[in-house]
C-alpha positions in Angstrom: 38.9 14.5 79.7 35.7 17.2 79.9 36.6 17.8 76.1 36.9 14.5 75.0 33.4 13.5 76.5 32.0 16.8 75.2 33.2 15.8 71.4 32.1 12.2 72.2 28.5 13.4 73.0 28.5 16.1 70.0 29.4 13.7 67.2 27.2 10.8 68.9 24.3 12.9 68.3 24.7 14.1 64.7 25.3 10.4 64.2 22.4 8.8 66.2 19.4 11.1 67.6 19.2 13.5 64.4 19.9 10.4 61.6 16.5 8.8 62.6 14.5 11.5 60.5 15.0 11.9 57.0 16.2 15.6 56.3 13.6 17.6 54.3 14.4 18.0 50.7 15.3 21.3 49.3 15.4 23.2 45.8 16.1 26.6 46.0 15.2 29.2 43.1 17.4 32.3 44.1 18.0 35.5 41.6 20.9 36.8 43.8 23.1 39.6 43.2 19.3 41.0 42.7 20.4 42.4 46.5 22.7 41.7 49.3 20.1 39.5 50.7 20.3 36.6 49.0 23.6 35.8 49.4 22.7 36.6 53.2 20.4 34.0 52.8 23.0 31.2 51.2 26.1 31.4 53.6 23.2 30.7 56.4 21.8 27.9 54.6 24.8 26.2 54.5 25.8 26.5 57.6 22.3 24.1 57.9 23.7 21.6 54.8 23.6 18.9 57.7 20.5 18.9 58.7 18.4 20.0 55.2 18.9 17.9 52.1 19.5 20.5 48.9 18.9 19.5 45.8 19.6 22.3 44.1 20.5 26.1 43.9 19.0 27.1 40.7 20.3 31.0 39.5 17.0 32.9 38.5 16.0 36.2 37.5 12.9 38.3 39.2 11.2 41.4 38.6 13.9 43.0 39.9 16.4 41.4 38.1 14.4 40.4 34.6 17.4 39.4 31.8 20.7 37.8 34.0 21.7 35.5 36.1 24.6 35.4 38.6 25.4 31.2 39.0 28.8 32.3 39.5 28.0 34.2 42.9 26.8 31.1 44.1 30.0 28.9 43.4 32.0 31.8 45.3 30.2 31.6 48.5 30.3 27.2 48.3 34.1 28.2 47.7 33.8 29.6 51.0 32.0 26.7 52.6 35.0 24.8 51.2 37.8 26.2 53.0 35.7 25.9 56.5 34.0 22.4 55.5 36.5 20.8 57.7 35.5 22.9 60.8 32.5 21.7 60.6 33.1 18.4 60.3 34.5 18.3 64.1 31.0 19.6 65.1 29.2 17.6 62.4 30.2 14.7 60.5 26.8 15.0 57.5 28.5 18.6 55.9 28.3 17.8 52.6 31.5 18.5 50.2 32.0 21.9 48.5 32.3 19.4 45.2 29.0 18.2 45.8 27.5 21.6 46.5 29.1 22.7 43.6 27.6 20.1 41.1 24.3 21.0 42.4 24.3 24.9 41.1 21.8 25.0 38.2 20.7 27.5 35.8 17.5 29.3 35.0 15.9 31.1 32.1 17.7 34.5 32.1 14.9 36.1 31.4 11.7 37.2 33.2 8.4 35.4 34.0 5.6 33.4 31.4 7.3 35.2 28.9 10.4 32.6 29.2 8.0 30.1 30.0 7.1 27.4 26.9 7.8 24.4 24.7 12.0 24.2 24.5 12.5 26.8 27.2 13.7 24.1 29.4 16.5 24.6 31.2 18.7 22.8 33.6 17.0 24.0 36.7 13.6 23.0 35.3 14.8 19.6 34.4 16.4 18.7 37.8 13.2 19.8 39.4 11.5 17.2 37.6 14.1 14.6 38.1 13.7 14.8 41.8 10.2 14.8 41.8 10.8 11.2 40.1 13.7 10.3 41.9 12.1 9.7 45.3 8.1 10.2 46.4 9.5 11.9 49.6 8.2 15.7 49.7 10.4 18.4 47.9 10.7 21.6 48.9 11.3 24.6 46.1 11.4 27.7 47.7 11.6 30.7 45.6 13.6 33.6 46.8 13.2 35.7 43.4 10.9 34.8 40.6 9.4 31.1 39.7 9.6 30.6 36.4 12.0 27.6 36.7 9.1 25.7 38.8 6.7 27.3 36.0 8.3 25.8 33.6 8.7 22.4 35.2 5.0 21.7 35.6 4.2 22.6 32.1 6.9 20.1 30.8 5.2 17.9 33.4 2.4 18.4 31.9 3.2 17.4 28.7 5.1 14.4 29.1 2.6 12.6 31.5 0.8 9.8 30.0 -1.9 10.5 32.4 -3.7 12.8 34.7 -3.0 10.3 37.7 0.6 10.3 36.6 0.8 14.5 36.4 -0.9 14.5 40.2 1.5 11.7 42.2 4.3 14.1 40.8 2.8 17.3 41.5 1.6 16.2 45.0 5.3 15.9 46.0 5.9 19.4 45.7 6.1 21.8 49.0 6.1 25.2 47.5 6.8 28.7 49.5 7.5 31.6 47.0 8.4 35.0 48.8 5.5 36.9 47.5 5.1 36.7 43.8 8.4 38.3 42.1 7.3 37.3 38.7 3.9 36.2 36.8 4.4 32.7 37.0 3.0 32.2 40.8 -0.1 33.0 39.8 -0.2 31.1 36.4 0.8 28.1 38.8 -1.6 28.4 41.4 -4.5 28.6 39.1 -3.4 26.1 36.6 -2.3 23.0 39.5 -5.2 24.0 42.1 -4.0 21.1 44.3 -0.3 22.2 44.5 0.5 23.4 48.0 1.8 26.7 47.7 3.0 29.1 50.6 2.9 32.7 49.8 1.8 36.0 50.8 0.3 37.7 47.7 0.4 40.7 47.2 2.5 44.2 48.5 5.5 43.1 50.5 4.9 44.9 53.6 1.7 42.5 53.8 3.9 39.6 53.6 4.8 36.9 56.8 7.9 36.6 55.6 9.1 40.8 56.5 8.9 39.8 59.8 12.6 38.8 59.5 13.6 41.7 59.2 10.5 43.6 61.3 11.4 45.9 64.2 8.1 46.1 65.9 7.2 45.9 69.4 8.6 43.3 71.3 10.7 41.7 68.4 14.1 41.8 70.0 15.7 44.3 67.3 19.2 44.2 68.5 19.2 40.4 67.3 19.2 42.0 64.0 21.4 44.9 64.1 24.5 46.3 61.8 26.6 45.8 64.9 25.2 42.4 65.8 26.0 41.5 62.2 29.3 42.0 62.2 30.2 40.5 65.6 28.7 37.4 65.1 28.9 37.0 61.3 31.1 39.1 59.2 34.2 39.7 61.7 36.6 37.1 62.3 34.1 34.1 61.5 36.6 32.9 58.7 35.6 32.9 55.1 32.1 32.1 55.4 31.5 34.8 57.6 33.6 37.1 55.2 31.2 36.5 52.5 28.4 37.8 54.1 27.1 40.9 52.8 26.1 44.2 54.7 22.4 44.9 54.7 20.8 46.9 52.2 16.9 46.8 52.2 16.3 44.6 54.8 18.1 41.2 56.4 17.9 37.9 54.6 14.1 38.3 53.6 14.5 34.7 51.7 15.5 33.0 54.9 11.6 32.1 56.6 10.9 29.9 53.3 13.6 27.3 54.4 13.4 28.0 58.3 10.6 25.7 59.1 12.3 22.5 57.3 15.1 22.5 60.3 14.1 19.9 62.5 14.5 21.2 66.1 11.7 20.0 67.5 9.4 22.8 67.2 9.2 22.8 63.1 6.3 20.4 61.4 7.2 21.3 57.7 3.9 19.3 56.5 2.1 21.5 59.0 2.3 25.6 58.5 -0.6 25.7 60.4 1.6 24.6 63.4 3.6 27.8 63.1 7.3 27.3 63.9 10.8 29.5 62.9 9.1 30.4 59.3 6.4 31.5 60.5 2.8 30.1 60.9 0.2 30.0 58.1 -3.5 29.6 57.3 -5.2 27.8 54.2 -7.7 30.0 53.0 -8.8 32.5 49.7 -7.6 35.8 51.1 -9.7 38.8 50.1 -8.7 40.6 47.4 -9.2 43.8 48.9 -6.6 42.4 52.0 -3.6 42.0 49.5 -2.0 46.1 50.0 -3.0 46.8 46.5 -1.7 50.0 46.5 2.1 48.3 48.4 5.3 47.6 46.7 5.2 44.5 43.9 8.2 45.5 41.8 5.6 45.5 39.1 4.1 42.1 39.2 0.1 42.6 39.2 -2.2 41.3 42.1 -4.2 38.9 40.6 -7.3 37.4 43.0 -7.0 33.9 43.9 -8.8 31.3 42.7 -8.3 28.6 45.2 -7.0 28.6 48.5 -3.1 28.7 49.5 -1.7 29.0 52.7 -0.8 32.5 53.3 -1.1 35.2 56.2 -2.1 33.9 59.8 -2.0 36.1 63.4 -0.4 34.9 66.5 -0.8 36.7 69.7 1.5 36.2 72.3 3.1 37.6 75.6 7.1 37.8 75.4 9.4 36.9 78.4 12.8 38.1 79.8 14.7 37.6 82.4 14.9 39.9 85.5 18.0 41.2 87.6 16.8 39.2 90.5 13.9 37.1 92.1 12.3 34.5 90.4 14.3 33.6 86.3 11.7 34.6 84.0 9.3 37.2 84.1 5.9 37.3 81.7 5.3 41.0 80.2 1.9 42.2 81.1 0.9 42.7 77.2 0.3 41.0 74.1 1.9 41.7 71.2 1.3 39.5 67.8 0.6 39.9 63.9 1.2 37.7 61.1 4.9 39.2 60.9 4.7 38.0 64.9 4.7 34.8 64.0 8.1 34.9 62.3 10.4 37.1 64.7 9.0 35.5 67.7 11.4 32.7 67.4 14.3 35.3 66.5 16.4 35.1 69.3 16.6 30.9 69.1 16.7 31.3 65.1 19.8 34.1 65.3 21.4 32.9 67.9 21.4 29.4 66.4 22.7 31.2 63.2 26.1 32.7 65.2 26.3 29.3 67.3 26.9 27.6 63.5 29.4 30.8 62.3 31.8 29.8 65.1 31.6 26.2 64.1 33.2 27.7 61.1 36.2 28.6 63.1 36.2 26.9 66.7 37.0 23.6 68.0 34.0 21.6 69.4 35.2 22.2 73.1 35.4 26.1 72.2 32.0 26.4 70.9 28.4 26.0 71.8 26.1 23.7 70.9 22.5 23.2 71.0 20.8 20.9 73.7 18.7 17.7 73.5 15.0 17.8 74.6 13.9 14.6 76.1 10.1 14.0 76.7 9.3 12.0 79.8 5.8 11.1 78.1 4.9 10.7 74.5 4.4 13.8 72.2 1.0 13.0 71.4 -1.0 12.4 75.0 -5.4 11.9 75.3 -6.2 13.3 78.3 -10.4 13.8 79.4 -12.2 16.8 79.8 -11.2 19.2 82.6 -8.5 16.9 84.4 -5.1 17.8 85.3 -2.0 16.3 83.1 1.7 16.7 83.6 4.1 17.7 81.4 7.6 16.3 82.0 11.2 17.7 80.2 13.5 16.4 82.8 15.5 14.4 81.3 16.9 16.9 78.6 20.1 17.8 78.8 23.3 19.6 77.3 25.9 17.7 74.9 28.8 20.5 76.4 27.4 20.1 80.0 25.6 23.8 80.2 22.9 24.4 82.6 19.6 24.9 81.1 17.0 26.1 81.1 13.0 25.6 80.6 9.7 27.3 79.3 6.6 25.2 78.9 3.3 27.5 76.9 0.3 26.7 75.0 -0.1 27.9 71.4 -3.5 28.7 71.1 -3.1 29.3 67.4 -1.7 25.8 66.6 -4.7 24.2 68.3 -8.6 24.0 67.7 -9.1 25.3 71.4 -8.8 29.0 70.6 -8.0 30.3 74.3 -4.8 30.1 76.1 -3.9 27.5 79.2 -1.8 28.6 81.8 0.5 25.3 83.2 -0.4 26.0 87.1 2.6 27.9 89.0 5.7 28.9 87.3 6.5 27.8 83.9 9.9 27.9 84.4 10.3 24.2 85.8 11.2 21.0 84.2 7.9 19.8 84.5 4.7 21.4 85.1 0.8 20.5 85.8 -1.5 21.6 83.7 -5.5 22.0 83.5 -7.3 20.5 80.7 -10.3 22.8 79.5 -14.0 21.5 80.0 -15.3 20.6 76.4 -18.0 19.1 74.4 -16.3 18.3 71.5 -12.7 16.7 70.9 -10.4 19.0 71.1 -6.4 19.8 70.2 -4.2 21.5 72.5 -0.2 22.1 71.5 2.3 23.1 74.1 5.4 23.9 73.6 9.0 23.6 75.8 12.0 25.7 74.9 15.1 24.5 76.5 18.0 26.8 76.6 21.4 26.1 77.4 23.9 28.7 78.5 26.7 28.8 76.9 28.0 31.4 74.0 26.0 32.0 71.8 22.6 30.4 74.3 21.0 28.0 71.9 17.7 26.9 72.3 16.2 23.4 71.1 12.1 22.9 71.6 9.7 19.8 72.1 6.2 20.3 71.0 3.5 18.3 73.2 0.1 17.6 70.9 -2.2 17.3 73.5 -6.0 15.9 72.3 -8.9 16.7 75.2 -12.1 14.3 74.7 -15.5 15.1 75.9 -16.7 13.0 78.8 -18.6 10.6 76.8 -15.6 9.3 74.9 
């Protein structure tokens, strides 16, 4: 009976709770077989097909990869998906069908950059580009793990066939663009050319990119979470053909993966907001300095132009990490800070991998054998007014786990996310279900966001969040 109410509760929520948002939609520009890491990247992404809307998988090359493309590498890995797909279903019922992934495999221009870029150089990845930007006026994401010349060359047939300014801008407005760093001429061209496109990107070397902290192994980051052996337990080995078509690791883990994390939508992601910060990291809109862009760091080639406009690239979070001691009291704060703009990507990594290897044993488990993520319930709106320098609550109790795991709770401010600039500290342990908490004095109004991670624990422990947006007014208003 404990199983059947388990399913009931599983499928009831990918039916119910998650259907009442729209999925983000999604475009990917990929020049894989460039390096293991884009096909990393892919067998992940699918294992997310339920709750992200692609569009598209468009083959492309890259400055590293400059006169092929490899479409066929991508129908091998939705093969894969195929022979799992029904898995999933039992934990899922919105898994798309390997025939539909299949039909939605475009190519690029196999060749590199502006060069490809022109009148009749359209292709079929530049042409369903612009049919989704017409299809609906819903945001689309195109995320560009290689080289953008597909996009490139859909704005400048765009640009051509609009009858009208207006008519170029409503299309181009649509577009949600985060490249990792500039792997061909194009990003440039695009950024000065359509200065109000919004456009994530770190220009520049790559070890001055947000996005390496996916694969970063600084202080604090949890590197095990990453590791060859962590890999293959939870991924390669005995995780059915999905998990077979993983690669190993060659220069650094699924680099590509922080352009699509942020459009998941577990309750901490605010794709319209990178200021926010969530799994893909957290972002600023700002020109950054020319002399700021590692000039003199790894580009494959592609010059370091300065920008003329601002973009949302490179922000700094600073943060103190948790774990959990032998004994005593379940969660312990560490006594330093650790951050960076790479921080604000692998701080989420033990929800983000964990979530990851949750989903691989979907590919192979039955619901009742496998673990899945629990469901944050707010006792109180996620926008709340309180006044200057009084004491508001913050309530998660109702939250609970669709297998029946105990959970458990984290409530923090992020400073970063908010106009405030200094952390609040919830009074007493931050560890409870609900917890009081001090608004600052201030003379001005003021935005606080707090966060609550709620983790089950079960096999792999999977971690869903609630973010509270918390506006303090001065004591005139």
């Amino acid at each position: 009976m404990k199983h059947i109410i388990i399913t009931l509760l599983v499928l009831l929520f990918g039916a119910t709770t998650k259907a009442q948002q729209l999925p983000e939609r999604l475009i990917v520009l990929t020049d894989i077989e460039n390096e293991p890491d884009d096909s990393e990247s892919t067998v992940r992404l699918l294992l997310y097909t339920n709750e992200i809307d692609v569009r598209g998988i468009v083959a492309t090359t890259s400055t590293h990869m400059r006169n092929r493309i490899w479409p066929e590498s991508l129908h091998k890995i939705i093969s894969a998906y195929g022979k799992v797909r029904d898995n999933l279903l039992l934990h899922d019922k919105r898994y798309p069908t390997e025939e539909s992934l299949h039909a939605k495999v475009k190519r690029g221009q196999p060749a590199y950059g502006m060069a490809a870029i022109g009148k009749g150089k359209s292709t079929e990845g530049s042409q369903l580009i612009i049919d989704e930007l017409k299809a609906s006026e819903r945001p689309l994401w195109v995320t560009a793990w290689g080289g953008a010349n597909t996009l490139a060359q859909a704005l400048f047939d765009l640009k051509r066939e609009c009858k009208s300014e207006k008519e170029l801008e409503a299309l181009v407005s649509r577009l949600r663009v985060y490249t990792i760093s500039d792997q061909d001429d194009s990003g440039a061209w695009m950024r000065k050319n359509f200065p109000t496109l919004f456009y994530i990107v770190s220009p520049g070397g790559y070890g001055n990119a947000t996005w390496s902290g996916m694969m970063a192994a600084e202080k604090g980051s949890n590197k095990s979470l990453i590791s060859n052996q962590w890999i293959a337990k939870n991924i390669q080995q005995g995780h059915g053909p999905l998990g077979a078509c993983y690669p190993d690791v060659a220069y650094g883990i699924e680099g590509d993966t922080p352009s699509w994390l942020a459009l998941i939508p577990n309750g901490l992601n605010v794709p319209e907001h990178p200021e926010y910060g969530g799994w893909g990291g957290r972002y600023k809109l700002y020109i950054p300095e020319y002399e700021t862009l590692d000039l003199n760091g790894f580009t494959g080639g592609v010059p370091i132009e300065r920008e003329t406009r601002p973009i949302w690239t490179n922000a700094i979070d600073s943060f103190y990490t948790y774990r959990a001691p032998y004994n005593g009291a379940a969660i312990e704060r560490s006594k330093k800070k650790v951050g960076g703009y790479k921080a604000t990507v692998w701080r989420w990594r033990k929800g983000v991998q964990n979530d990851f290897a949750a989903r691989m044993d979907w590919t192979v488990k039955p619901v009742q054998e496998a673990n899945h993520a629990p469901i944050v319930k707010l006792n109180h709106p996620d926008i709340l007014t309180v006044k200057s320098g009084e004491t508001f609550t913050l309530e998660a109790q109702d939250s609970y786990d669709p297998d029946g795991d105990n959970l458990s709770f984290l409530w923090y401010n992020y400073p970063e996310a908010g106009t405030y600039g200094e952390e609040i500290f919830p009074f007493g342990m931050p560890n409870i279900a609900h917890v009081a908490v001090p608004a600052p004095k201030v003379k001005e109004k003021t935005q606080l966001h707090f966060i609550v991670e709620v983790t089950d624990k079960g096999t792999p422990q999977m971690t869903s969040y609630k973010r509270v947006i918390v506006n303090v007014t001065p004591p005139r208003e």
